[in-house]
Biopython code that builds the backbone (N, CA, C, O; Angstrom):
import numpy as np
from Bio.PDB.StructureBuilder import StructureBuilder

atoms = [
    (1, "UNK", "N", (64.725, 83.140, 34.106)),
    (1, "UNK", "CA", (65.828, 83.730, 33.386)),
    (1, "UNK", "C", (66.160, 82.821, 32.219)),
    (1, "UNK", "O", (66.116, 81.591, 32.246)),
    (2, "UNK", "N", (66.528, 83.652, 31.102)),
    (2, "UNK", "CA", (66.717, 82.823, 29.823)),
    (2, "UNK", "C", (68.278, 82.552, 29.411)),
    (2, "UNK", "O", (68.843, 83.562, 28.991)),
    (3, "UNK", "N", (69.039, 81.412, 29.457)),
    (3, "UNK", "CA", (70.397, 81.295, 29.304)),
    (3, "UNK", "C", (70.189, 81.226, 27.644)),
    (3, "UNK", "O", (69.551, 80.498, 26.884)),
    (4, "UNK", "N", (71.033, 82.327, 27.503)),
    (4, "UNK", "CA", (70.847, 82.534, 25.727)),
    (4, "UNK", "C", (72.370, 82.501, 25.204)),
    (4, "UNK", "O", (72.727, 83.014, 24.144)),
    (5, "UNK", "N", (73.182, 81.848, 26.066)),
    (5, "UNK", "CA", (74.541, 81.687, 26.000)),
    (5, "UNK", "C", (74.744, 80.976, 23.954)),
    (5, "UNK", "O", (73.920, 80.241, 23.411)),
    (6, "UNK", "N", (75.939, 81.471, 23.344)),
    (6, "UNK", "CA", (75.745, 81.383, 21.942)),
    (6, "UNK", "C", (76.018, 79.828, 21.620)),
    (6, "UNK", "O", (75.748, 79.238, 20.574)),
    (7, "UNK", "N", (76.534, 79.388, 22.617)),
    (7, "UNK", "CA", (77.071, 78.222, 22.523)),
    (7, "UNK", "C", (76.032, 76.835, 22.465)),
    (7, "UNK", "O", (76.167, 75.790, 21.828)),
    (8, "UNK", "N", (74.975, 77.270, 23.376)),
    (8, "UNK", "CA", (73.163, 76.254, 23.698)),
    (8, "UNK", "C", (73.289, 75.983, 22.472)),
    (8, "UNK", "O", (73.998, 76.488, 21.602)),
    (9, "UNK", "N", (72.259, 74.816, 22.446)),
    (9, "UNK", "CA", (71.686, 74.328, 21.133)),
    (9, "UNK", "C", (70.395, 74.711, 21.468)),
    (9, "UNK", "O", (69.758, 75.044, 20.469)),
    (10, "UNK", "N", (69.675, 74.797, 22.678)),
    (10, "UNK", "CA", (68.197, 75.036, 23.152)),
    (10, "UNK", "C", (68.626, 75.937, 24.623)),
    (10, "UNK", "O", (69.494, 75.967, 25.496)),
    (11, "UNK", "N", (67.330, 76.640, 24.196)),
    (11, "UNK", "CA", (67.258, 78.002, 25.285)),
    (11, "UNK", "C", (67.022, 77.319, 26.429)),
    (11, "UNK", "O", (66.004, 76.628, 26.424)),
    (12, "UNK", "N", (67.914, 77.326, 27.747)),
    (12, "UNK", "CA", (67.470, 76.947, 29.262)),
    (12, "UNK", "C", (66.832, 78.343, 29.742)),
    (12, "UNK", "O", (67.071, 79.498, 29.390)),
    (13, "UNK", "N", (66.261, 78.003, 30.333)),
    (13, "UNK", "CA", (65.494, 78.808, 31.796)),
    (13, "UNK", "C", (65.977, 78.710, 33.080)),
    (13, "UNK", "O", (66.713, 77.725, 33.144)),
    (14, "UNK", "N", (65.887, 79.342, 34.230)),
    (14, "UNK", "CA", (66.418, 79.039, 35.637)),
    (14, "UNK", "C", (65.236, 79.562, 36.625)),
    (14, "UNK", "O", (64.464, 80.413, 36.181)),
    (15, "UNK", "N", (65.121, 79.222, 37.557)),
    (15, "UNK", "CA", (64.132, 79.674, 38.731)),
    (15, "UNK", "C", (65.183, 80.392, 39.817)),
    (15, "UNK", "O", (66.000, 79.740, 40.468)),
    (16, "UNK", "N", (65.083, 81.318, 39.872)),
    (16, "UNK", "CA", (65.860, 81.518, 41.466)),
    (16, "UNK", "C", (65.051, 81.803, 42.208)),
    (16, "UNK", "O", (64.050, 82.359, 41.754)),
    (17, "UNK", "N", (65.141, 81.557, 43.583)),
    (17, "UNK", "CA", (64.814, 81.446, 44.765)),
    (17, "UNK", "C", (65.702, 81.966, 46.008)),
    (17, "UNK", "O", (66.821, 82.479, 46.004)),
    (18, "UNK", "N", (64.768, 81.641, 47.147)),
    (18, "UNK", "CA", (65.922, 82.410, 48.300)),
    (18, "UNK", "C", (66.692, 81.096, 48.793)),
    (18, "UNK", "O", (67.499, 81.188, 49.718)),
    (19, "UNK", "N", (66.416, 79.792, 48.126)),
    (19, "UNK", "CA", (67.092, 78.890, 48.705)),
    (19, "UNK", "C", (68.373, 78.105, 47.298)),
    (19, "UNK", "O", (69.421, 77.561, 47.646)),
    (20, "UNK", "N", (68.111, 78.187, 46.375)),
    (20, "UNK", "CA", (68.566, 77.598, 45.421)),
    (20, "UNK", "C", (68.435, 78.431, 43.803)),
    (20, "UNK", "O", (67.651, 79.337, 43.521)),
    (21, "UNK", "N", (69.170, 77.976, 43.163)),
    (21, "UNK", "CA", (68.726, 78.066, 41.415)),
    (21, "UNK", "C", (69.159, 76.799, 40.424)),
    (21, "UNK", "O", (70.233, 76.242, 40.198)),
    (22, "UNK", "N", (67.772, 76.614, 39.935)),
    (22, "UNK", "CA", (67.480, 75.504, 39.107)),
    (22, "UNK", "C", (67.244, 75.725, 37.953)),
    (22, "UNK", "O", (67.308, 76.857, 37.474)),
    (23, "UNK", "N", (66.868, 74.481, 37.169)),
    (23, "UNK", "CA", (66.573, 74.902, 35.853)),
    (23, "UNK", "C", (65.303, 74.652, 35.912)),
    (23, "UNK", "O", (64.599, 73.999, 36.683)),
    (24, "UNK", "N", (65.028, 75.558, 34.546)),
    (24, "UNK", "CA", (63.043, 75.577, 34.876)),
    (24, "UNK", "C", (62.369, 75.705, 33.503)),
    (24, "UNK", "O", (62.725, 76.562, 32.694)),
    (25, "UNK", "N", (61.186, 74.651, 33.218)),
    (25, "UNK", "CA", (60.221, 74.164, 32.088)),
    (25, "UNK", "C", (59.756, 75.367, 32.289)),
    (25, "UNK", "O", (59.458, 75.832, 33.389)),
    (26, "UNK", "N", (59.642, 76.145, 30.790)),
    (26, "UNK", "CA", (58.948, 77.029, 30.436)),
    (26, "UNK", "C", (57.320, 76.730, 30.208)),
    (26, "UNK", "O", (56.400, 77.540, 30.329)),
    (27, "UNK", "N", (57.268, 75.725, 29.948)),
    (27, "UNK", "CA", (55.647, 75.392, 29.721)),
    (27, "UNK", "C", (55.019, 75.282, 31.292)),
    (27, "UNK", "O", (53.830, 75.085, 31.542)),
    (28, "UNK", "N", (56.017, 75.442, 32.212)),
    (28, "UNK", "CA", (54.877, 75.834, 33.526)),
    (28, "UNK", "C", (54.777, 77.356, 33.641)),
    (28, "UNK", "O", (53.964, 77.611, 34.529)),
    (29, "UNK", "N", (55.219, 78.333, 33.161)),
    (29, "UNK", "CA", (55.348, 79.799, 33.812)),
    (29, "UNK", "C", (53.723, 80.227, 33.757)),
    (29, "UNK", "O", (53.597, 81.221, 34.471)),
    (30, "UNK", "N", (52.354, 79.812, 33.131)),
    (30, "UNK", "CA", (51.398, 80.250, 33.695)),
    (30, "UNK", "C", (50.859, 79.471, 34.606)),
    (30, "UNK", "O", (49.821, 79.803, 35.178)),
    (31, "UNK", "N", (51.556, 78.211, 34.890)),
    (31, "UNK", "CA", (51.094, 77.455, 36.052)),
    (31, "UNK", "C", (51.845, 78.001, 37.590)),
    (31, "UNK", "O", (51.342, 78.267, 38.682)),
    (32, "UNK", "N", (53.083, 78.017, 37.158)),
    (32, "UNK", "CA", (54.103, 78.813, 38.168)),
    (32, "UNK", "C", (53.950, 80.251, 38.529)),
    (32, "UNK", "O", (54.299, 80.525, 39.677)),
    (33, "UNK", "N", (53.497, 81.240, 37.783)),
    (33, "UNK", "CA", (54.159, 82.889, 37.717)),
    (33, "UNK", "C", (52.792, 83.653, 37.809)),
    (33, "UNK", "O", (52.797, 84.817, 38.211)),
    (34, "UNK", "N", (51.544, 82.995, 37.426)),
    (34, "UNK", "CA", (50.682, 83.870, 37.178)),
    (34, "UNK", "C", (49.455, 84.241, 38.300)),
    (34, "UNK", "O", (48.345, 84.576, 37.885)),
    (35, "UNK", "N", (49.756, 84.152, 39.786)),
    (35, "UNK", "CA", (49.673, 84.401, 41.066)),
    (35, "UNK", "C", (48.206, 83.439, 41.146)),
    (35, "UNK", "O", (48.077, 82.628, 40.229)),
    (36, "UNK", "N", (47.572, 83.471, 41.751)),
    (36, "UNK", "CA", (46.426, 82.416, 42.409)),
    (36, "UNK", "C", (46.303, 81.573, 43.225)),
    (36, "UNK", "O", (46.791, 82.091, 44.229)),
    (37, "UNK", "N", (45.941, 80.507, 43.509)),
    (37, "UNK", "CA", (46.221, 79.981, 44.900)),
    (37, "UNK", "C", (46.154, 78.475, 44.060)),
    (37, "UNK", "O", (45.613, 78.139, 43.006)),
    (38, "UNK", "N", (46.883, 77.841, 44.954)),
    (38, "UNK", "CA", (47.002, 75.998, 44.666)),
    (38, "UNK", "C", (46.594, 75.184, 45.814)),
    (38, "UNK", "O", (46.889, 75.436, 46.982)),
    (39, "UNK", "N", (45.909, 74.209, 45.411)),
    (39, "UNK", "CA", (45.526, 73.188, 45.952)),
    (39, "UNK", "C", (46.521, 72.487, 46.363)),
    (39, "UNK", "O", (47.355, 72.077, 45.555)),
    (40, "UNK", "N", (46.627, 72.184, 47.890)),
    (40, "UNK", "CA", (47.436, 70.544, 48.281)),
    (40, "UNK", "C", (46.706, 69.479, 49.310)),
    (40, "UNK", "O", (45.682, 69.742, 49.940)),
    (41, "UNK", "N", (47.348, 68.357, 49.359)),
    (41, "UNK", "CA", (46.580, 67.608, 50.277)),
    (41, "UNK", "C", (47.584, 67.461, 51.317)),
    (41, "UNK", "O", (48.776, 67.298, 51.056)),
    (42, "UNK", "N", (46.895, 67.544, 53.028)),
    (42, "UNK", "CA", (48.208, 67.474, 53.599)),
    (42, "UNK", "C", (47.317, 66.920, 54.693)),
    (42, "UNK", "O", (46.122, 67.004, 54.408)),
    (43, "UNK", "N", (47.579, 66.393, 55.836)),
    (43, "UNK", "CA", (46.781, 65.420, 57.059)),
    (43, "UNK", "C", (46.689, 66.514, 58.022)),
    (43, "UNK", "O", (47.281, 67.515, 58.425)),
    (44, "UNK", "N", (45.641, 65.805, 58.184)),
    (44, "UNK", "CA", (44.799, 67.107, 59.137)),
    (44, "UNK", "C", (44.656, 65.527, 60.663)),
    (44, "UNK", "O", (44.186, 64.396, 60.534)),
    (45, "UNK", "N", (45.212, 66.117, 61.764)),
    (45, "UNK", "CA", (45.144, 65.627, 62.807)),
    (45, "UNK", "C", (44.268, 65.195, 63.820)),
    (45, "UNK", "O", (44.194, 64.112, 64.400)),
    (46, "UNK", "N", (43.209, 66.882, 63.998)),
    (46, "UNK", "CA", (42.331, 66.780, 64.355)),
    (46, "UNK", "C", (41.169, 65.748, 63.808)),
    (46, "UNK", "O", (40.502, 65.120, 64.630)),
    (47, "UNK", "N", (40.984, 65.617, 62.616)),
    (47, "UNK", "CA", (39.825, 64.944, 61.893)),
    (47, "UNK", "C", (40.425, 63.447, 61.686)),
    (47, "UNK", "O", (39.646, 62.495, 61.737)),
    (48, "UNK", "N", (42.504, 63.139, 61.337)),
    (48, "UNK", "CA", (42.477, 61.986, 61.638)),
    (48, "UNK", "C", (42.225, 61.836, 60.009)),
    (48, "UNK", "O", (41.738, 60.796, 59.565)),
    (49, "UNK", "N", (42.536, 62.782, 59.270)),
    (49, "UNK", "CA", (41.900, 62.142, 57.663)),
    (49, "UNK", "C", (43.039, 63.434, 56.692)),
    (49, "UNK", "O", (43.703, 64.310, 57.245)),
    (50, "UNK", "N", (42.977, 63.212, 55.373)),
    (50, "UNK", "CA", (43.526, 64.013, 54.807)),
    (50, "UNK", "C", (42.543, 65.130, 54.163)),
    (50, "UNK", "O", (41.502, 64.796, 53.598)),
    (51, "UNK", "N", (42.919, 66.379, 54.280)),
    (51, "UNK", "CA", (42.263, 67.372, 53.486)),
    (51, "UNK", "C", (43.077, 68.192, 52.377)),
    (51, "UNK", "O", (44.304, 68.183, 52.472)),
    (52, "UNK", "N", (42.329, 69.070, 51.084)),
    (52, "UNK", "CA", (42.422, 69.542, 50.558)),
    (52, "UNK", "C", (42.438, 70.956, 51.244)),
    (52, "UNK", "O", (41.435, 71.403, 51.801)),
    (53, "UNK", "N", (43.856, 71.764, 51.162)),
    (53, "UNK", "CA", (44.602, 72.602, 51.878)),
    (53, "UNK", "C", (44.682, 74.295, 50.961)),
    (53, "UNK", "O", (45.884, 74.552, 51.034)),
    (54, "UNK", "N", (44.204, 75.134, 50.414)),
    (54, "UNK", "CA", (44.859, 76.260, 49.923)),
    (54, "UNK", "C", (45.415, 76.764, 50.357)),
    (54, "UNK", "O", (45.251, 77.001, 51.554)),
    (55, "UNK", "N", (46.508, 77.285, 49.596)),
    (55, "UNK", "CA", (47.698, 78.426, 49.387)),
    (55, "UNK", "C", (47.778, 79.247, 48.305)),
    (55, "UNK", "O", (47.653, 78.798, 47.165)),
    (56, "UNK", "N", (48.017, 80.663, 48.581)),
    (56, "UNK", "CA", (48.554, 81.651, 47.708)),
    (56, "UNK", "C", (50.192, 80.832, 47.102)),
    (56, "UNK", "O", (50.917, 80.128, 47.806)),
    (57, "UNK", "N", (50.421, 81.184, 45.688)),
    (57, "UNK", "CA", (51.246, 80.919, 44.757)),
    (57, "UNK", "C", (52.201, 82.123, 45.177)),
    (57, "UNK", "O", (51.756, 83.245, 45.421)),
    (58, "UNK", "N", (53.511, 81.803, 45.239)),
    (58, "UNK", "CA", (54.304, 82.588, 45.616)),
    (58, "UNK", "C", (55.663, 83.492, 44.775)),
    (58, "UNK", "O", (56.513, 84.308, 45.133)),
    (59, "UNK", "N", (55.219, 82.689, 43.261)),
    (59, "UNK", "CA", (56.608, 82.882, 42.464)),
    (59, "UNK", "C", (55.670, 83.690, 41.566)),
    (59, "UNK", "O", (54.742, 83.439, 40.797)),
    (60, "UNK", "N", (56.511, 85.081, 42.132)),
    (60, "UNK", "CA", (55.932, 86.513, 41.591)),
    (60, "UNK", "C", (56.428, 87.372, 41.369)),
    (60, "UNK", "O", (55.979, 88.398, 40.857)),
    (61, "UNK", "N", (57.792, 87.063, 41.815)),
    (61, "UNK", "CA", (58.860, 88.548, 41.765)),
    (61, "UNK", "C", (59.348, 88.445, 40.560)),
    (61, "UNK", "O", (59.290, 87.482, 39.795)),
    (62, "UNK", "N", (59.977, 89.781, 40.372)),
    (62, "UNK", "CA", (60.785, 90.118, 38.518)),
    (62, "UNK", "C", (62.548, 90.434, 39.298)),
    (62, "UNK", "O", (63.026, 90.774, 40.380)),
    (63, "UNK", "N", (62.931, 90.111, 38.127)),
    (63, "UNK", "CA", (64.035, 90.501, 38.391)),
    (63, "UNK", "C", (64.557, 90.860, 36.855)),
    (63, "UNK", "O", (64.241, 90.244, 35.838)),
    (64, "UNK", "N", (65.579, 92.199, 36.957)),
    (64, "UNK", "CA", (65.769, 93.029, 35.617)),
    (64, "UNK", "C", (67.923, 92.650, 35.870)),
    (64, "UNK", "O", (68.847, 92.777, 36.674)),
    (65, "UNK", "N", (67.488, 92.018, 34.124)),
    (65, "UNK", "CA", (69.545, 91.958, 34.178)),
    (65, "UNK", "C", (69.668, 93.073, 33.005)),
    (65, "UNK", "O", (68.780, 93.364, 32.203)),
    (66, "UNK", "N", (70.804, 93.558, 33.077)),
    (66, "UNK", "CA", (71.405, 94.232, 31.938)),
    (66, "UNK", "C", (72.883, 93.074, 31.645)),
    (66, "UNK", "O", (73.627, 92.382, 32.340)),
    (67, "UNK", "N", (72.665, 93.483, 29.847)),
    (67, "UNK", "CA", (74.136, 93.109, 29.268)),
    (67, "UNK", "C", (75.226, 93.621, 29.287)),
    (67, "UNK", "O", (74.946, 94.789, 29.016)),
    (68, "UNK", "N", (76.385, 93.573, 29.428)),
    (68, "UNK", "CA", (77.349, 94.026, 28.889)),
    (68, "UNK", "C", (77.737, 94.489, 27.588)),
    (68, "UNK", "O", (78.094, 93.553, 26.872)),
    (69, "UNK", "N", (77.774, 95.301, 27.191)),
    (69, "UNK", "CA", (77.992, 95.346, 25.451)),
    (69, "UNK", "C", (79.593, 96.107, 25.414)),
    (69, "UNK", "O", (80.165, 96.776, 26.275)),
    (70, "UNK", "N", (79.813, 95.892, 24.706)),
    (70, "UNK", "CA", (81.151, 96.461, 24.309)),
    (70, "UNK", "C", (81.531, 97.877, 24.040)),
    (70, "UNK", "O", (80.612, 98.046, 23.239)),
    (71, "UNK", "N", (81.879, 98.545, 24.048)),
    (71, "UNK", "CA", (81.952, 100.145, 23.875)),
    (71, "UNK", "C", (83.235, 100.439, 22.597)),
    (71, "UNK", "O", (84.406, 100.092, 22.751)),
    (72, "UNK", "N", (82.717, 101.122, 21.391)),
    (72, "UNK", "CA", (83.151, 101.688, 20.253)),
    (72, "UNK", "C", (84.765, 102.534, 20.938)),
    (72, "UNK", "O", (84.885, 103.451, 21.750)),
    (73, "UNK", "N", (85.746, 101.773, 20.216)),
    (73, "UNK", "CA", (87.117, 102.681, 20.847)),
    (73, "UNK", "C", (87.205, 103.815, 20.222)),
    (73, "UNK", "O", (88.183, 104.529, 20.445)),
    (74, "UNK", "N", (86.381, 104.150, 19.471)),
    (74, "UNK", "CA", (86.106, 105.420, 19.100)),
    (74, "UNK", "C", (85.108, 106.419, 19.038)),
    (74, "UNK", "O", (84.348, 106.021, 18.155)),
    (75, "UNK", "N", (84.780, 107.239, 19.373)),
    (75, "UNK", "CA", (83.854, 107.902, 19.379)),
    (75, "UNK", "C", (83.449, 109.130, 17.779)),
    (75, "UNK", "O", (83.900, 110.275, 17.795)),
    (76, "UNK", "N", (82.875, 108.793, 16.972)),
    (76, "UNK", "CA", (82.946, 109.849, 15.953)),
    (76, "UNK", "C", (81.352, 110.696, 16.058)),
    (76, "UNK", "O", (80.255, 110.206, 16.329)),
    (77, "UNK", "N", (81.723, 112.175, 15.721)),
    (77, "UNK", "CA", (80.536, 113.270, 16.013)),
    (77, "UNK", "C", (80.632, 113.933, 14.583)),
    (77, "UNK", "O", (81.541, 114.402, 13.898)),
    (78, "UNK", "N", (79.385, 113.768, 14.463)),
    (78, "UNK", "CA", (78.965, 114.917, 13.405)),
    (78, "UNK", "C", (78.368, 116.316, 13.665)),
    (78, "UNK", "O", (77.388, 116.624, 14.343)),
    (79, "UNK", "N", (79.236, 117.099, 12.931)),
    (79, "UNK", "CA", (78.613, 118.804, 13.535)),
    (79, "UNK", "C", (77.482, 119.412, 11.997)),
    (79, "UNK", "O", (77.504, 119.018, 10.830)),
    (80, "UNK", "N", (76.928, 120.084, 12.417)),
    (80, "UNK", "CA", (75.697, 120.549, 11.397)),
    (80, "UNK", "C", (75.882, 121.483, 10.974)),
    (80, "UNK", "O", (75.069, 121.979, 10.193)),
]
sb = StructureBuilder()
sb.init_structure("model")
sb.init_model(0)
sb.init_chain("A")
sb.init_seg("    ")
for serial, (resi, resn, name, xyz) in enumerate(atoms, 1):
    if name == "N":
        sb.init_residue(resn, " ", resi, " ")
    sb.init_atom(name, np.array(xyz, "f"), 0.0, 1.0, " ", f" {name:<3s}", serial, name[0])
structure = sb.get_structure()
């Protein structure tokens, strides 16, 4: 989400989530948004060693805001 508040000097971003909302570097959104799977390293027990782990990328959902705009205290119609 883009905080385009008039007041910024620079456009923030936010991430929401089901746990939190942060602020968020636009120069990751094709590292972040653009679905595929990521590499991690995490200890593997059985073997006693660390391995290289995949996962599906999970930050995929949209979400749609509307503005508020102000409404004309007048209404004027032209007839033909």
């Amino acid at each position: 989400l883009l905080d385009n508040q008039q007041q910024c000097q620079q456009h923030r971003w936010y991430l929401f989530n089901d746990a939190e909302v942060k602020q968020f570097d636009p120069s990751q959104i094709a590292n972040e948004c653009f679905g595929g799977e990521i590499t991690s390293k995490g200890y593997d027990q059985g073997s006693d060693r660390f391995l290289d782990f995949q996962f599906e990328k999970t930050h995929s959902a949209y979400m749609l805001f509307y503005e508020r705009i102000d409404t004309p205290s007048t209404i004027t119609t032209t007839s033909n």
